[in-house]
C-alpha positions as CSV (number, residue, x, y, z in Angstrom):
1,X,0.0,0.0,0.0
2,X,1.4,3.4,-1.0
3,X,0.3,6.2,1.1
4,X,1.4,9.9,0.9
5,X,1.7,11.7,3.9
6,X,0.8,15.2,4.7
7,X,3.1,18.0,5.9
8,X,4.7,17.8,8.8
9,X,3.9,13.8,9.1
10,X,6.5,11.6,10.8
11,X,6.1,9.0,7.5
12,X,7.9,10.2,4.4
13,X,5.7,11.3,1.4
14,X,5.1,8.2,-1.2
15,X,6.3,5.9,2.0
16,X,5.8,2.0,1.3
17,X,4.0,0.5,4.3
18,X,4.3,-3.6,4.3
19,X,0.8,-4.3,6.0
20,X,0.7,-7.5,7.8
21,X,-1.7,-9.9,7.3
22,X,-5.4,-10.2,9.1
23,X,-5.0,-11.5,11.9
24,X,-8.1,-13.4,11.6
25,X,-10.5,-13.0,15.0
26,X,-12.7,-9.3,14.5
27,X,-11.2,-6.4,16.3
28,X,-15.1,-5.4,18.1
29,X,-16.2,-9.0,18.2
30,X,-13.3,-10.9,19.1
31,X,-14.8,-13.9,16.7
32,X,-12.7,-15.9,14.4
33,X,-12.5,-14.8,10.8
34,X,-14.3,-17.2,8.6
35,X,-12.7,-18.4,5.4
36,X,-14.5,-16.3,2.6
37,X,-16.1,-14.4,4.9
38,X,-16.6,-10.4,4.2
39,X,-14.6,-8.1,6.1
40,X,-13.6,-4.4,6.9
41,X,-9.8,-3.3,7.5
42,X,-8.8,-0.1,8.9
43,X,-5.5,1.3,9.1
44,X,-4.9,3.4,12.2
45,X,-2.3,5.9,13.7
46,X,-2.0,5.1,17.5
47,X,1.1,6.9,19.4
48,X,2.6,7.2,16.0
49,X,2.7,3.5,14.9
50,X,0.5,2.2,12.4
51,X,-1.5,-0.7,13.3
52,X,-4.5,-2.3,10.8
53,X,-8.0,-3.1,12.8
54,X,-10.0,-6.1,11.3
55,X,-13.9,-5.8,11.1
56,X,-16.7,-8.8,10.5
57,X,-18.6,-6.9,8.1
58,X,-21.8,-7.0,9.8
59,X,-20.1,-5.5,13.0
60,X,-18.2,-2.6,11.1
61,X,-19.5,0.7,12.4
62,X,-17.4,3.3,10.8
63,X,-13.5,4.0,10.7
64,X,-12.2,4.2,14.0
65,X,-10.8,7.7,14.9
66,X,-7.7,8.2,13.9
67,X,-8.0,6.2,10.7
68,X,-6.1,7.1,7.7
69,X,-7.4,4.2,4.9
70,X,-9.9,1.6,5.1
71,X,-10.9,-0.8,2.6
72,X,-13.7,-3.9,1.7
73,X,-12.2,-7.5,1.2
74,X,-12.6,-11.3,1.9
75,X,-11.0,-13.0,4.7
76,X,-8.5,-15.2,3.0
77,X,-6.6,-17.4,5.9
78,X,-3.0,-17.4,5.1
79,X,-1.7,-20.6,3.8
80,X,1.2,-22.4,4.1
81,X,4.0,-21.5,2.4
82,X,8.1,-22.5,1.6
83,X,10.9,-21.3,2.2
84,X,11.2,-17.3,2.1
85,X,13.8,-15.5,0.6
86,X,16.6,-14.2,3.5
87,X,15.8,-10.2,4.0
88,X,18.7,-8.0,1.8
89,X,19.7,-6.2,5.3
90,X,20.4,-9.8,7.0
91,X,22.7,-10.6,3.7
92,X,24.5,-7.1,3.8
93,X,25.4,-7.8,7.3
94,X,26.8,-11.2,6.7
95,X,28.7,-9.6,3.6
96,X,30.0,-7.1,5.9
97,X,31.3,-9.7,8.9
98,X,32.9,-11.5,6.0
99,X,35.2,-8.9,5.1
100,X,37.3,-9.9,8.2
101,X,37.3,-13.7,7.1
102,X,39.9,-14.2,4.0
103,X,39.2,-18.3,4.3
104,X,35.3,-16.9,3.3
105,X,36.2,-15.1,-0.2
106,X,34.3,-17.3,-2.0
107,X,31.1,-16.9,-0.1
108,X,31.2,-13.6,0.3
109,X,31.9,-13.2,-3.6
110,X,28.5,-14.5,-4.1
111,X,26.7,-12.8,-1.5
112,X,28.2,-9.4,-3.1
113,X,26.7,-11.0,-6.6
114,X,23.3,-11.7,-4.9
115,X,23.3,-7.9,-3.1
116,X,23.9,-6.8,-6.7
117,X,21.0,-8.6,-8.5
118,X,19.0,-7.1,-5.8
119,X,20.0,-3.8,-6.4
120,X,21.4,-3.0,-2.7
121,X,25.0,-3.1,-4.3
122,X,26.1,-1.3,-6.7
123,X,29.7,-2.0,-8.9
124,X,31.7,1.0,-9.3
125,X,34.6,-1.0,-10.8
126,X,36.5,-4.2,-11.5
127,X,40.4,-4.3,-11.2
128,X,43.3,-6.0,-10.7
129,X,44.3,-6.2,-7.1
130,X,47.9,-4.3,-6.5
131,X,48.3,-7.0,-3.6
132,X,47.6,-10.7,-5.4
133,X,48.0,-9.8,-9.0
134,X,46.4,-13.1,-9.8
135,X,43.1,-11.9,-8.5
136,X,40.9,-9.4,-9.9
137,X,38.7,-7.1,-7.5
138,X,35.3,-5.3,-7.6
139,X,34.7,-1.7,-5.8
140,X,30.9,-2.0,-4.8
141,X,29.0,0.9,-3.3
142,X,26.2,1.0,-0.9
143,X,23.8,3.6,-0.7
144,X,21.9,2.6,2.3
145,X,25.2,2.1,4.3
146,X,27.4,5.1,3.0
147,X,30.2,2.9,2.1
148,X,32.3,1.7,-0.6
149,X,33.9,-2.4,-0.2
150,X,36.5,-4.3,-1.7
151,X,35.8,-7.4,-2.8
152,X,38.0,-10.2,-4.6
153,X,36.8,-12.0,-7.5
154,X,36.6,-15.8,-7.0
155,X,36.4,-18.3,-10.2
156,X,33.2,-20.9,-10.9
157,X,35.6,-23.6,-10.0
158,X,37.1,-22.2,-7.0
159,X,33.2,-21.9,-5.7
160,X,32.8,-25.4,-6.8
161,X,35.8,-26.9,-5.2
162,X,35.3,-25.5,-1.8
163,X,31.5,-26.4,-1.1
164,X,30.0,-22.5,-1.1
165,X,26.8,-23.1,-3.5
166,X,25.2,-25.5,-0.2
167,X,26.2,-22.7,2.6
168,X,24.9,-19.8,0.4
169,X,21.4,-21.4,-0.4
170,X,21.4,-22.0,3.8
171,X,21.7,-18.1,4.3
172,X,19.8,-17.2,1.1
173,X,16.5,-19.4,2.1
174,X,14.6,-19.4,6.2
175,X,17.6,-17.6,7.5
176,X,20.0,-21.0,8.0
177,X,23.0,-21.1,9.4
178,X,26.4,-20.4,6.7
């Protein structure tokens, strides 16, 4: 949901807001949420958060003070899904503690590949390295974090040999340990 936010609002004009989903008993009732059953949700401002108020229908009285959208929908229950995707933040850190780990090159060469595909990295350059001139070496940038990294350039075989591909899909999928 994109909302814009009036002047002198604590949330930043065009802000994304990730809503969570219903929680599935009425916010007036307190009775479970039927599957297919119609529904009113309200987002609300209280003390400055944003919290999202979920209505039976037929016990919907109006937005709640405070209210800054509401909308109409069926009560879907969430399903059971797979594996989720590690957040980009959790990745950046582990990309950052590996800088201090020269036995990880080759992990944290792919995580810098991954950070790239996602758009949180950005490369500035690829070069030889003045110490190991048998490596080449990418300057990436980060935005969010102000900061520019080094990072060496490890071969398809060298990932291969050394067993990264299983450590990287832990980290990468339902945060598992690397």
């Amino acid at each position: 949901m994109r909302v814009a936010a009036a002047a002198g609002d604590p949330y930043r004009p065009g802000m994304d807001l990730k809503l969570q989903r219903p929680r599935g008993v009425c916010g007036r009732t307190g009775r479970t949420l039927l599957a297919g059953e119609p529904m009113v949700s309200a987002l609300v401002r209280d003390s400055g958060t944003l919290e999202r108020i979920d209505c039976v229908a037929e016990a919907w009285e109006g937005p709640p003070a405070g209210t800054l959208a509401w909308w109409r929908s069926v009560y879907a229950p969430a399903v059971a899904t797979g594996p989720t995707l590690a957040p980009a933040d959790v990745l950046l850190d582990v990309f950052e503690e590996l800088e201090t780990r020269p036995e990880e090159t080759a992990l944290r060469y792919l995580i810098t590949l991954q950070l790239v595909r996602r758009k949180v990295l950005r490369i500035v350059e690829r070069a030889a390295d003045s110490r190991d001139d048998d490596r080449d070496t990418l300057l990436v940038t980060c935005r969010k974090r102000r900061s520019e990294y080094r990072v060496a350039v490890v071969s398809p075989q060298a990932v291969v040999a050394e067993g990264v591909e299983e450590r990287l899909q832990a980290l990468l999928w339902s945060g598992g340990e690397a």
